[in-house]
N, C-alpha and C positions, 0 to 999 in steps of 0.2 A: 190600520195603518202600521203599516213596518218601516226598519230602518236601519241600515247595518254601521255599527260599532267598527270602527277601523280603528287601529292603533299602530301607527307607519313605524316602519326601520329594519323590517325583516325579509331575510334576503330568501326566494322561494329554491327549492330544490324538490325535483321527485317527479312521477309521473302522471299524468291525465289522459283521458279518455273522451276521442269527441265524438259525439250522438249527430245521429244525422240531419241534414241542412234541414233550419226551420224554413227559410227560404225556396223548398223544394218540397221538405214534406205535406207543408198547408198546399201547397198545388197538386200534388200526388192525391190527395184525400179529393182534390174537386175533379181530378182525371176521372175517377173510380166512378165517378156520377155517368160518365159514358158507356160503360156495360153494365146491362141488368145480369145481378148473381152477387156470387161473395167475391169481394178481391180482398187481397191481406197485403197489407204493407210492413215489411221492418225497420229497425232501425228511425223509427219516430222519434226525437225529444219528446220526455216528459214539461212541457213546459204549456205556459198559460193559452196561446195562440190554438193549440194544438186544442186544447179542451173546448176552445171555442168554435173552431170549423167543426168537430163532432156532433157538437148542440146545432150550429146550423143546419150539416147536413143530415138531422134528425130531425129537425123543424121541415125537410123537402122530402122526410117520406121513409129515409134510409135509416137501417137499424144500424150503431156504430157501435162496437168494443174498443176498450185500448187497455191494452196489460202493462203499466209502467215499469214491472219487472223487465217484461220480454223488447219492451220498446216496439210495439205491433201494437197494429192497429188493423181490424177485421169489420170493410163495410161492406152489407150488404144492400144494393139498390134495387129496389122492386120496379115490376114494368111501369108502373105510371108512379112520378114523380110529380112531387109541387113545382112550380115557376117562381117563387115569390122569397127574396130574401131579404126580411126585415129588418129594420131599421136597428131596432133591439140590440142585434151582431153584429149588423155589418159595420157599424159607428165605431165597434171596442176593434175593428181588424180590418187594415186594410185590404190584408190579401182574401178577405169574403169575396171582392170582385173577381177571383180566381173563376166563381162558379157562372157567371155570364155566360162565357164560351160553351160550357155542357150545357149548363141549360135553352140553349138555342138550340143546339144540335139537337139532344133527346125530345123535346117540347115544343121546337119550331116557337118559342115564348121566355122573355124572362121578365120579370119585374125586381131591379136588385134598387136597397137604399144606396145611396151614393155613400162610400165607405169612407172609415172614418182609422183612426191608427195613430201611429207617433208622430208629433206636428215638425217635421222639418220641413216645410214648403210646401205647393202649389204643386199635385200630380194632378193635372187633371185627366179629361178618358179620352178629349177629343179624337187622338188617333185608334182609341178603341173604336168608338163611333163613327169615323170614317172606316172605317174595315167596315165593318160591319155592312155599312149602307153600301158599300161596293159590293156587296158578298148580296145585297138585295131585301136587306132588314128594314125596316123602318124605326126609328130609333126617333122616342120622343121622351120630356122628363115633366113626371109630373108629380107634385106635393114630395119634393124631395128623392125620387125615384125615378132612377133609370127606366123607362120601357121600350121593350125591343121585340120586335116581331116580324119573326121568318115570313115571308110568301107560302102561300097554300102547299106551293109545290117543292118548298124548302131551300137553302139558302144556295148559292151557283159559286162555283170558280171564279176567280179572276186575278188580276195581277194590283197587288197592292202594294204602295213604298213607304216605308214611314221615317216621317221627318227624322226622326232621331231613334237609335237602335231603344226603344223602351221594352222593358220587359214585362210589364204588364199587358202591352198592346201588344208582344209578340204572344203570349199566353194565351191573351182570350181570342186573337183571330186562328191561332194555330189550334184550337182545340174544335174553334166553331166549322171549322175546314175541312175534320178529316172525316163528319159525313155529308158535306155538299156534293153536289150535283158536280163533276168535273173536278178541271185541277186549279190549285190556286196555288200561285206564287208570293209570297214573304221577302218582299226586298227590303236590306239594310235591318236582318234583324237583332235581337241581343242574342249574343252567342256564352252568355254565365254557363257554368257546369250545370246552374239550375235548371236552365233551359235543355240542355242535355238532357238530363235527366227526365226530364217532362215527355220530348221527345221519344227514348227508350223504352219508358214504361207505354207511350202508346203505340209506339211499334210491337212492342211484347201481346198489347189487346189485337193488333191487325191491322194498325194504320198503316199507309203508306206516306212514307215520309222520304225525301230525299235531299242532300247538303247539310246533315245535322254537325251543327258547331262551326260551321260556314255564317257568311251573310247573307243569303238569300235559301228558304228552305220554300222545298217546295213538296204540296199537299195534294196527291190524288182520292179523294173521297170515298168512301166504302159504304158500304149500307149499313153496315153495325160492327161492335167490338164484343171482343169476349173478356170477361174478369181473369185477372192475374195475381199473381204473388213476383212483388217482386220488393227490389231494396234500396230505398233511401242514399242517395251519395254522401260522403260526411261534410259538415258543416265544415266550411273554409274562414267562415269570420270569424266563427268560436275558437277553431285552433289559430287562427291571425292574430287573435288576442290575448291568449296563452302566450304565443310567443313575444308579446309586443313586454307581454309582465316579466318572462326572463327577461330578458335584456332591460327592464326599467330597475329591475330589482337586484341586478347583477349576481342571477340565478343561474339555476340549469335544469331544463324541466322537458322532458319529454315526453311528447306529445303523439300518443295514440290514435290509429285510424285517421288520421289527416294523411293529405295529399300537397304533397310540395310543387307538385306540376299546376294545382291550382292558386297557389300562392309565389306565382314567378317573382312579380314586380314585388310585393311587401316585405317577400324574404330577403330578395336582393337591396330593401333601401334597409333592414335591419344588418344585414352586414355590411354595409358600409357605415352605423353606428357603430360600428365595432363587436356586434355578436357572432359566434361562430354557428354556422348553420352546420346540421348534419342532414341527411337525408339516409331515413332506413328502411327494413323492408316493412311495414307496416305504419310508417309515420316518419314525424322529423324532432330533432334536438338543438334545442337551442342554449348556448351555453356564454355569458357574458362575463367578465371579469373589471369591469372598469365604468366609469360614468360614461353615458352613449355620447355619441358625436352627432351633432344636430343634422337632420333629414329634410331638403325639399321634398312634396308629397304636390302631385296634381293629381284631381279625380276624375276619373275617365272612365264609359264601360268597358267591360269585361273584354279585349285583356288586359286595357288601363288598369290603374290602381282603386281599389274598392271606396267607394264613400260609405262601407259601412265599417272600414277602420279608420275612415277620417281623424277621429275624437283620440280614439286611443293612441295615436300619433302625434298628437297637440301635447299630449298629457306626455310622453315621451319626451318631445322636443323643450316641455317646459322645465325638465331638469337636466339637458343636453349641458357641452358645453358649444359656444357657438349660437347663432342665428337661423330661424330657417323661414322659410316661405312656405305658408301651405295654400293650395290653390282648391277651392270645391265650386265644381262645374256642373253640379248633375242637383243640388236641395240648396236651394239659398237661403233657409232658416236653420242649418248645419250648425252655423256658429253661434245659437244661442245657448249653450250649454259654458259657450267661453267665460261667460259672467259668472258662471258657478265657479269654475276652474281658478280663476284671477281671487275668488274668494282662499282661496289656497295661497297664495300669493304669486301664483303665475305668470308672468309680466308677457299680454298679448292684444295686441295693438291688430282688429278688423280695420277694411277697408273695403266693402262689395262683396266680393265674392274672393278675397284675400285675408291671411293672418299671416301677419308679425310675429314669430313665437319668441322670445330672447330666453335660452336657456337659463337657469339660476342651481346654485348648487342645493338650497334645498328649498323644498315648501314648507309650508305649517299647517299643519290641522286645522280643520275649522267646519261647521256644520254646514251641506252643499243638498242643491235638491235634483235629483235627475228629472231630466223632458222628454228621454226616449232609449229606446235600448242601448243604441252604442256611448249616447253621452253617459249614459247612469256607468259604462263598464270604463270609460275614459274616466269620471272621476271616479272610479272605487280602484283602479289602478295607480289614480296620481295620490289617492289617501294612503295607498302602501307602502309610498316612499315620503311622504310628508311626515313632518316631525310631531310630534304628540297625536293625540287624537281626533280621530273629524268622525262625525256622521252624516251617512250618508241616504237620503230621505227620497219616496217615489221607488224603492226597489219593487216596484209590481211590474215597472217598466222594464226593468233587468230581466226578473222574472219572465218575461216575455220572447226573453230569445237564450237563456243563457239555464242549465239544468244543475241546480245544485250549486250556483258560482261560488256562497261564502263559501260550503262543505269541501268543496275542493280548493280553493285558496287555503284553507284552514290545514287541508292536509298535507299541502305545500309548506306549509311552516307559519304564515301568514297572522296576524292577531285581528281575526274578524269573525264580529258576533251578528246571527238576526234576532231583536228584540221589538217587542211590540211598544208603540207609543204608550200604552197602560202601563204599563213596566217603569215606565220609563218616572212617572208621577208627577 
């Protein structure tokens, strides 16, 4: 067990570097499952998620490398694949269910555990499973386990809408699609750059894909794909959170290989905090002078505002001056991290699926435990403006989407150590 040492009051300056969407690259690794050969992926985070899709797609048959130097990852899938992804995995990651969709197409079969991950709320698959059964699957669960099984003559076109743009269920029927039988239409789907990118790389193997980044994409079938090389988009929450620590820290931190076209709405409610946004030709800078100005935040998909900078927005808004509202529409377990944060002295008053943030001019240190990636990066942000020291406890969760977070805080200026619970005595 670890836990990182913060000692708040230091203001960040300098530059960072962001590794590409974990959010994308765990689904790029389950794309690679639809052509037999080598495909190479770059630009992967070296992070925990990442090491677990490899184990999985090694437990279905596939030889994986991953070079943490080079950020590649080199899988090779052999013509017959396993169906079957255990329980073991798919509990420690949610996005294990990434591989449902290959695994129908390649195997006409999947057997996945019902996935497990950061506990913000109730995702359930239903919309997976209706896709599915339109597309002519049978889809039953048993002893914990999804099972899903193509017809003899493999899965058919058809037109399918789904209640709410999710991205999981655009994932797994868009991937299950592009070797059916005919064409299948994707109404109302999520349009994330992740989903882009999903899309891309399987146009890049052969797919036919058309409306990408739209709301409705639609999928003409092919008989097989070929393996590719191709590259990882950059992580937008990683550098959303970069930038959310300038402006809390009244820093100036430039922020490498990000994309400002994907962070419309978050940049636009940090300049109305009062931080000056720059946009360059390889990234953006975010440069703050003053205590932030409180922000309403509603969570919306993509190209609403992300719920996965929810937190780090709360933790902003909690040393604002001013009041804000923040609204999360999309994980109604979002706000159990607020009970850590108020441990800071936070003053934030839930209500449903609402917070009350009431800016305060400072926090105070104090020991917090994180519940999942964004909360653990919301407080290790709210402890670098908090007065004395807090630790902060559960950083495996952090670890999970975020590459190196103390070491580069640290070389922002920042007083944060990772030290082990033995250490600690």
């Amino acid at each position: 067990m670890e836990i990182f040492r913060v000692t708040g009051g230091a203001r960040l300056v300098g530059e960072v570097r962001v590794s590409g969407a974990k959010n994308s690259s765990l689904k790029l690794m389950a794309v690679a499952l639809l052509a037999v050969g080598e495909s190479t992926i770059h630009n992967v985070p070296n992070i925990l998620d990442v090491t677990i899709m490899a184990q999985l797609l090694r437990r279905l048959g596939c030889t994986v490398e991953y070079s943490p130097e080079t950020e590649t990852v080199v899988i090779d899938v052999p013509e017959t694949i396993e169906h079957r992804a255990d329980y073991d995995l798919v509990r420690r990651m949610r996005a294990s269910i990434a591989v449902l969709g290959p695994l129908i197409a390649r195997t006409g079969a999947a057997d996945v555990a019902l996935p497990g991950g950061d506990n913000i709320g109730s995702r359930g698959l239903d919309m997976h499973i209706a896709g599915l059964e339109r597309m002519g699957a049978i889809v039953t669960s048993e002893h914990g386990y999804l099972v899903v099984q193509a017809p003899s003559t493999g899965l058919v076109g058809t037109h399918v809408y789904l209640d709410f743009p999710s991205v999981g269920a655009t994932e797994t029927l868009l991937m299950a699609a592009v070797n059916a039988h005919g064409t299948t239409v994707i109404d109302n789907v999520a349009r994330e750059p992740e989903i882009v990118d999903i899309c891309s790389m399987l146009v890049a193997m052969g797919a036919q894909i058309e409306g990408i980044g739209s709301p409705m994409l639609t999928i003409t079938g092919v008989d097989s794909l070929h393996p590719v090389e191709y590259t990882t988009v950059p992580d937008r929450i990683v550098a959303g959170t970069w930038a959310v620590a300038a402006t809390m820290t009244q820093g100036d931190i430039v922020v490498r290989n990000a994309r400002a076209e994907h962070l419309t709405l978050p940049l636009e409610k940090l300049s109305t905090a009062g931080a000056v946004i720059e946009t360059l030709d390889d990234g953006i800078r975010i440069t703050m002078d003053r205590r932030p100005h409180a922000v309403d935040v509603v969570t919306l998909p993509y190209p609403g505002f992300p719920t996965d900078l929810q937190p780090q927005f709360i933790a902003m808004n909690s040393i604002a001056t001013g009041s804000a509202l923040v609204t999360e529409n999309l994980f109604e377990a979002r706000f159990r991290f607020v009970q850590e944060l108020s441990r800071l002295g936070a003053e934030v008053r839930t209500d449903g699926h609402h917070a009350l943030v009431r800016g305060k001019s400072q926090l105070s240190g104090a020991p917090v435990e994180s519940t999942d990636i964004r909360a653990g990066a919301g407080l290790v942000l709210a402890a670098l403006v908090a007065e004395g020291e807090s630790t902060v406890h559960g950083v495996e969760h952090i670890d999970r989407g975020y590459v190196g977070f103390e070491s580069l805080l640290a070389q922002l200026g920042a007083d944060i150590k990772r030290e082990t619970l033995e250490d600690l005595g």
